[in-house]
N, CA, C and O atoms as a GROMACS GRO file, in nm:
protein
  312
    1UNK      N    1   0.086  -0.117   0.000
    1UNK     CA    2   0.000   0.000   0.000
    1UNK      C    3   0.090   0.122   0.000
    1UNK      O    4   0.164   0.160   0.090
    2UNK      N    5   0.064   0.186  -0.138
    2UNK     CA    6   0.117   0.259  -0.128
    2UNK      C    7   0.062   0.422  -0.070
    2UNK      O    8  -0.058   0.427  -0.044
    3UNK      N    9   0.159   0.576  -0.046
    3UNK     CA   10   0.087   0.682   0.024
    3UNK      C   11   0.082   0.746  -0.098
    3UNK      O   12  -0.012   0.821  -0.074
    4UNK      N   13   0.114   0.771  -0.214
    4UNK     CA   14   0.120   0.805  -0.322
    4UNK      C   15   0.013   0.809  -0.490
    4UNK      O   16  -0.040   0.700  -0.514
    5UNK      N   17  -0.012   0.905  -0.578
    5UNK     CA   18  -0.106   0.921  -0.600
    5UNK      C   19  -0.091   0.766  -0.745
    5UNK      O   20  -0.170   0.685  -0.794
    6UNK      N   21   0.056   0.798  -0.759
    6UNK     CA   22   0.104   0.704  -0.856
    6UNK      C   23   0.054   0.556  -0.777
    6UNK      O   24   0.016   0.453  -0.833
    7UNK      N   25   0.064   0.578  -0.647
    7UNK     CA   26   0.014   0.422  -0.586
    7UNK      C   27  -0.065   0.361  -0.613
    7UNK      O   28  -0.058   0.239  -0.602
    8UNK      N   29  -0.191   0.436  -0.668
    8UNK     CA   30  -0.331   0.420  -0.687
    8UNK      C   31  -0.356   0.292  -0.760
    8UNK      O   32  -0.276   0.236  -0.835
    9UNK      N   33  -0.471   0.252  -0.732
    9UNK     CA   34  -0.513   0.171  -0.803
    9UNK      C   35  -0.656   0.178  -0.836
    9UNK      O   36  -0.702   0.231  -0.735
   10UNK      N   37  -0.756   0.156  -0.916
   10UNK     CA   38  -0.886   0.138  -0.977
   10UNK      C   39  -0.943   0.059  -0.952
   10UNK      O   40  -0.910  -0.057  -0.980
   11UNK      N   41  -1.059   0.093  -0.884
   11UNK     CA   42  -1.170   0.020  -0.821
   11UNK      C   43  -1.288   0.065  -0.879
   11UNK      O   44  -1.303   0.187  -0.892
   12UNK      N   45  -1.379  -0.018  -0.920
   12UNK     CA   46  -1.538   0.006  -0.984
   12UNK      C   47  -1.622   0.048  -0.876
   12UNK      O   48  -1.651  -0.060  -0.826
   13UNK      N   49  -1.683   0.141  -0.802
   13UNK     CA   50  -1.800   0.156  -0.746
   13UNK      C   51  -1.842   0.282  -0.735
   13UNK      O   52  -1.765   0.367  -0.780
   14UNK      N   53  -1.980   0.331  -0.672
   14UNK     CA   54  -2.075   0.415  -0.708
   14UNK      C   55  -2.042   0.513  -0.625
   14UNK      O   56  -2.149   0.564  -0.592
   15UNK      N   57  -1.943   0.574  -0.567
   15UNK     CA   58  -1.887   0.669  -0.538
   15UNK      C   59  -1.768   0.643  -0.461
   15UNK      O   60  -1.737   0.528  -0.433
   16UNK      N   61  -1.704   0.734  -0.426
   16UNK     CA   62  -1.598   0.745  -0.324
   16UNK      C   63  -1.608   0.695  -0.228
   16UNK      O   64  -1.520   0.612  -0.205
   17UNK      N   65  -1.697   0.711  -0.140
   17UNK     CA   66  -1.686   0.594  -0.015
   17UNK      C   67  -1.720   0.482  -0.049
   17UNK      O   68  -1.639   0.405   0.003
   18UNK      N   69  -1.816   0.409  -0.125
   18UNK     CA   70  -1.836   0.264  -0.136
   18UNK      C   71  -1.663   0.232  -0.238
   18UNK      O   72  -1.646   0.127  -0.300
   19UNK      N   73  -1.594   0.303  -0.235
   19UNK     CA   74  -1.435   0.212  -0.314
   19UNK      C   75  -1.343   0.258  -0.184
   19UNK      O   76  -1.255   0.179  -0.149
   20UNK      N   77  -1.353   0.331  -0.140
   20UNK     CA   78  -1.272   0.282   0.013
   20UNK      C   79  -1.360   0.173   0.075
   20UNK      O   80  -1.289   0.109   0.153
   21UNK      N   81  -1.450   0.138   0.073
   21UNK     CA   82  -1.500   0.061   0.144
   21UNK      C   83  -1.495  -0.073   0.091
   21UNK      O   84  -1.522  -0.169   0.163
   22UNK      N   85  -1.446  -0.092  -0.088
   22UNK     CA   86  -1.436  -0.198  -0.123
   22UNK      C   87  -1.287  -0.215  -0.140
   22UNK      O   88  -1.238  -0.327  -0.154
   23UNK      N   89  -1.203  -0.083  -0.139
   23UNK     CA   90  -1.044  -0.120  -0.069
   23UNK      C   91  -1.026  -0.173   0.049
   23UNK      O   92  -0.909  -0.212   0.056
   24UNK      N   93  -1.072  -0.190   0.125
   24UNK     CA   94  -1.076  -0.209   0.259
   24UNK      C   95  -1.094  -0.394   0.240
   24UNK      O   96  -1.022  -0.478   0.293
   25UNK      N   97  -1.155  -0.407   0.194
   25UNK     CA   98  -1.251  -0.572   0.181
   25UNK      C   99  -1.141  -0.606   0.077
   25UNK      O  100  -1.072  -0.696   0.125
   26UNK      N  101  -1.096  -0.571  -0.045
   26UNK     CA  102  -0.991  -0.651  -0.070
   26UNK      C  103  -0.876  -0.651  -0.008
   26UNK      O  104  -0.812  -0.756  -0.002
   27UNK      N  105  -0.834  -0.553   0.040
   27UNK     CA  106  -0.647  -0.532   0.092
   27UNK      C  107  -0.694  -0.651   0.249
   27UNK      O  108  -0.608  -0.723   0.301
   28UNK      N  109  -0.780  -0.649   0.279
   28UNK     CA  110  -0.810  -0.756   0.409
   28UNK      C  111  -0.758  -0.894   0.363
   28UNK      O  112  -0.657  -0.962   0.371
   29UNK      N  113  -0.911  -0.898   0.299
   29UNK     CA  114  -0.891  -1.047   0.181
   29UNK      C  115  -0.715  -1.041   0.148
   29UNK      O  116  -0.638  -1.089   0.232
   30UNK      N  117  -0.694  -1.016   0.097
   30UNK     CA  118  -0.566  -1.040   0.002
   30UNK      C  119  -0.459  -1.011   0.092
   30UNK      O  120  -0.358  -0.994   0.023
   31UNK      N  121  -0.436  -0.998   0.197
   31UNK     CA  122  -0.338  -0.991   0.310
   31UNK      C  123  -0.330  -1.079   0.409
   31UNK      O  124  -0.237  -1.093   0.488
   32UNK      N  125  -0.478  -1.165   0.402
   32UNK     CA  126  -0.519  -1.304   0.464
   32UNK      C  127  -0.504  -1.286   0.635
   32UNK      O  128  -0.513  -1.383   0.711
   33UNK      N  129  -0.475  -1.125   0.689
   33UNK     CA  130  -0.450  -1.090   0.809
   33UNK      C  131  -0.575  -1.028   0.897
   33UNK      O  132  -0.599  -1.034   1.018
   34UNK      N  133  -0.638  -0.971   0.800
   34UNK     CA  134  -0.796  -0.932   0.852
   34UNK      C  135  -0.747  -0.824   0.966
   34UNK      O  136  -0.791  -0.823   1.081
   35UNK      N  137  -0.678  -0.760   0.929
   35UNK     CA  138  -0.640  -0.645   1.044
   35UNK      C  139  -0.682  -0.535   1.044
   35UNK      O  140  -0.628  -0.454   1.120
   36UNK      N  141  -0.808  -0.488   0.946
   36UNK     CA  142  -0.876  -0.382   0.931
   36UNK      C  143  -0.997  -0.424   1.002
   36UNK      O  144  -1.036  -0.373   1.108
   37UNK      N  145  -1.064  -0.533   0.928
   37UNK     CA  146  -1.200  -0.560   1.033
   37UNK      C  147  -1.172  -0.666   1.166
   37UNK      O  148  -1.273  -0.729   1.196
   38UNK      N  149  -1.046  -0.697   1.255
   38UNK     CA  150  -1.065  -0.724   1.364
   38UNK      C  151  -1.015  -0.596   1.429
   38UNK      O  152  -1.034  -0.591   1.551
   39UNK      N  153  -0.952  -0.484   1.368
   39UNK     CA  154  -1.006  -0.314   1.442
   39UNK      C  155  -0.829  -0.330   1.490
   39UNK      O  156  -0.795  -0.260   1.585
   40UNK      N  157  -0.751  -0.395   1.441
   40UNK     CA  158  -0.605  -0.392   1.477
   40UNK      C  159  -0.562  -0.211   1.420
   40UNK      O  160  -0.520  -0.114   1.482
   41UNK      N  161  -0.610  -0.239   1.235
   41UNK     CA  162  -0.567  -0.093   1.183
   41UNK      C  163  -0.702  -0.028   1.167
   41UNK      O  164  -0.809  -0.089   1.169
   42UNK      N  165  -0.689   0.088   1.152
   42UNK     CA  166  -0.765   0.198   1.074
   42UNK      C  167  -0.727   0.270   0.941
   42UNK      O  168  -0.752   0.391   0.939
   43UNK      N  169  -0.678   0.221   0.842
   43UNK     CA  170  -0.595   0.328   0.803
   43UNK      C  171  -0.692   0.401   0.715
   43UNK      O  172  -0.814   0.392   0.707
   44UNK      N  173  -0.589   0.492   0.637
   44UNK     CA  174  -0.670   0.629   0.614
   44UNK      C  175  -0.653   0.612   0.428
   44UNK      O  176  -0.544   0.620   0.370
   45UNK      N  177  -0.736   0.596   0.386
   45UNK     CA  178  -0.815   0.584   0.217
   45UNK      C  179  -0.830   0.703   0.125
   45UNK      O  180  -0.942   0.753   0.107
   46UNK      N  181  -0.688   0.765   0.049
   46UNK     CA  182  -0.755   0.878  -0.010
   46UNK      C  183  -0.800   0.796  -0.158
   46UNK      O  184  -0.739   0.699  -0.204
   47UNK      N  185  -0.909   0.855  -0.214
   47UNK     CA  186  -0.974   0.848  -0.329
   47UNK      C  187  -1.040   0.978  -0.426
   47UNK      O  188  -1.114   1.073  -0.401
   48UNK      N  189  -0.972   0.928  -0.544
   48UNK     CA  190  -1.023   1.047  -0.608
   48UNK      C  191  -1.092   1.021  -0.760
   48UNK      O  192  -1.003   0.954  -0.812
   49UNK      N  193  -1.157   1.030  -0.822
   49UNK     CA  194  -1.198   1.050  -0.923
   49UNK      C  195  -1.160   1.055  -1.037
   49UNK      O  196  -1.204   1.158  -1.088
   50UNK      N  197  -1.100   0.998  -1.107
   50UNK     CA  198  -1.022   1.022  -1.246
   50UNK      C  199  -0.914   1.139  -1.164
   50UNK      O  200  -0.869   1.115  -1.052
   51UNK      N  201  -0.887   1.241  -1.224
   51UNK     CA  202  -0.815   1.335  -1.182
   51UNK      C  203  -0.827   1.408  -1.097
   51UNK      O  204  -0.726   1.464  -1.056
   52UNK      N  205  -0.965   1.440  -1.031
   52UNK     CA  206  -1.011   1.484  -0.928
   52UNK      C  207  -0.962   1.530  -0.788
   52UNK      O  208  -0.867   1.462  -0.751
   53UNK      N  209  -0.985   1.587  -0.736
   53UNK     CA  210  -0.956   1.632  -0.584
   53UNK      C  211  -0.965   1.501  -0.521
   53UNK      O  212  -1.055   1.421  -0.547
   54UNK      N  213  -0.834   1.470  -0.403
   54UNK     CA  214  -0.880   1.375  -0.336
   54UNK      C  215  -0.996   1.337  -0.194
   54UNK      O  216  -1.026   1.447  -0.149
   55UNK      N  217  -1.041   1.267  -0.141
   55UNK     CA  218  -1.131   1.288  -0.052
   55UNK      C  219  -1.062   1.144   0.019
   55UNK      O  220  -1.029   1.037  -0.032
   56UNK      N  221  -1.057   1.208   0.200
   56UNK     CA  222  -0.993   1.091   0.294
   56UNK      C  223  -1.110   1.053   0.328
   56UNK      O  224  -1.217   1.110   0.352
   57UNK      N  225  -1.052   0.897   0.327
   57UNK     CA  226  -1.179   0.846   0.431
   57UNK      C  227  -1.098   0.733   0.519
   57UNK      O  228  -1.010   0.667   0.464
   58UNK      N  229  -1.132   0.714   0.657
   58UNK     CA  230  -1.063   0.598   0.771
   58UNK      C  231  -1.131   0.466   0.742
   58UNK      O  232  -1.250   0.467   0.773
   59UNK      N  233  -1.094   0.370   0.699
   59UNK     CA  234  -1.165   0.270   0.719
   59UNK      C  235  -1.164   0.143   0.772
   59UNK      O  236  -1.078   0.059   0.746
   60UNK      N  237  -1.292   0.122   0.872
   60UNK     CA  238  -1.312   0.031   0.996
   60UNK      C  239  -1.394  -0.084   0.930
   60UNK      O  240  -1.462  -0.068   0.828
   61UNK      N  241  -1.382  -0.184   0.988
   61UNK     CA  242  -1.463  -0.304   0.997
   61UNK      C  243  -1.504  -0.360   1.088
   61UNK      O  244  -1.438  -0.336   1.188
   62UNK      N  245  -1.625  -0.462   1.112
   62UNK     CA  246  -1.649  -0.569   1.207
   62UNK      C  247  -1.684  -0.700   1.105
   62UNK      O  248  -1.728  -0.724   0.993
   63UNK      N  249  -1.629  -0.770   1.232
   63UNK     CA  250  -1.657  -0.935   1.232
   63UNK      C  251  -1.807  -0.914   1.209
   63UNK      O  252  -1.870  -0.814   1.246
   64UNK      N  253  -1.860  -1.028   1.141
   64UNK     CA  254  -2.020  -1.038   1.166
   64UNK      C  255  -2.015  -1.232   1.190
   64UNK      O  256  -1.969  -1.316   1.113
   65UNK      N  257  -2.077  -1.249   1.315
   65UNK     CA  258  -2.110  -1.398   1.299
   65UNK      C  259  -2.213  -1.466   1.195
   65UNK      O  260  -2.283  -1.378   1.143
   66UNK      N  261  -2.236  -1.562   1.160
   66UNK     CA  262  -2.292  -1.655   1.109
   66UNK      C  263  -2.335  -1.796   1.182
   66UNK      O  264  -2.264  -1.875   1.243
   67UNK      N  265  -2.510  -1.802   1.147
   67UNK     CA  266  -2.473  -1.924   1.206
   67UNK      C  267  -2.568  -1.989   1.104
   67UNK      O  268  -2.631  -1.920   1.024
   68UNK      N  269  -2.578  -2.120   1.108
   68UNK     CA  270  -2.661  -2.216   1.057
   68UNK      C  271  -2.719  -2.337   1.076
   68UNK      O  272  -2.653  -2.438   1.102
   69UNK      N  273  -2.854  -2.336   1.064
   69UNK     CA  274  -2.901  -2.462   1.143
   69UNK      C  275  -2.936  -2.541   0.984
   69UNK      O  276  -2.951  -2.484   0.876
   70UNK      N  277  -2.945  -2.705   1.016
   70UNK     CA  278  -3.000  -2.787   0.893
   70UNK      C  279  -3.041  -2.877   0.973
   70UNK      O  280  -2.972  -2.922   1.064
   71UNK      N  281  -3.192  -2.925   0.938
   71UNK     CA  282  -3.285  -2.967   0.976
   71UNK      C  283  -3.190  -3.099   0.941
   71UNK      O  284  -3.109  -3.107   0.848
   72UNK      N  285  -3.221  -3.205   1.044
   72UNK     CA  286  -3.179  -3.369   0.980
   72UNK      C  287  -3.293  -3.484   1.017
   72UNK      O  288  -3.326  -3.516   1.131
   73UNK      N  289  -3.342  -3.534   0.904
   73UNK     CA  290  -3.457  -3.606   0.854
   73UNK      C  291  -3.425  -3.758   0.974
   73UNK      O  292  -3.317  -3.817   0.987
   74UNK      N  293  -3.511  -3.778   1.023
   74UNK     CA  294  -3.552  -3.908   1.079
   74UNK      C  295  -3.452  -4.049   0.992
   74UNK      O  296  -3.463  -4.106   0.883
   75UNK      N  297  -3.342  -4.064   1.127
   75UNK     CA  298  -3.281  -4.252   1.006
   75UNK      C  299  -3.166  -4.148   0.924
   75UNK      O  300  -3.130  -4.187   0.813
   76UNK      N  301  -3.130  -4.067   0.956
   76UNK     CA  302  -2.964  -4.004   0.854
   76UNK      C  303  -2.885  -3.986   1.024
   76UNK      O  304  -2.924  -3.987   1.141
   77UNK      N  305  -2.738  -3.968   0.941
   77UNK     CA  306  -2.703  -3.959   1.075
   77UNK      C  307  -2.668  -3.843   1.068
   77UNK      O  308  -2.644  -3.773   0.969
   78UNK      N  309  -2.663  -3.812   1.232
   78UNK     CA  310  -2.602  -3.627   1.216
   78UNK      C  311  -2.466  -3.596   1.226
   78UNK      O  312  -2.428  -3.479   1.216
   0.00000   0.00000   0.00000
């Protein structure tokens, strides 16, 4: 990660905060460390627009649990 404008990289979404917010979800993913959404880092997301002015944004995450139940039919084993 770079601090630099040359650092940049191109992300598809519907404004400036939803692509920090989908930088955030890949640099996690792809660092396999999850140190943004277990709240280790915060770091700070500039994004700009084609050539545009940049705009900071901090970005946080949480864990979300999951759970799942599956019904098991009478005579299967569980």
């Amino acid at each position: 990660m770079g601090s630099e404008r040359e650092d940049a990289c191109e992300i598809e979404a519907h404004d400036a905060e939803s692509a920090a917010q989908e930088w955030a979800e890949e640099e996690d993913c792809n660092s396999a460390e999850y140190s943004i959404v277990s709240g280790r880092e915060e770091p700070t997301v500039c994004v700009a627009e084609g050539d545009g002015p940049e705009q900071q944004f901090i970005v946080r995450g949480e864990s979300v649990p999951y759970y799942y139940a599956t019904a098991i039919l009478a005579g299967e084993p569980s």
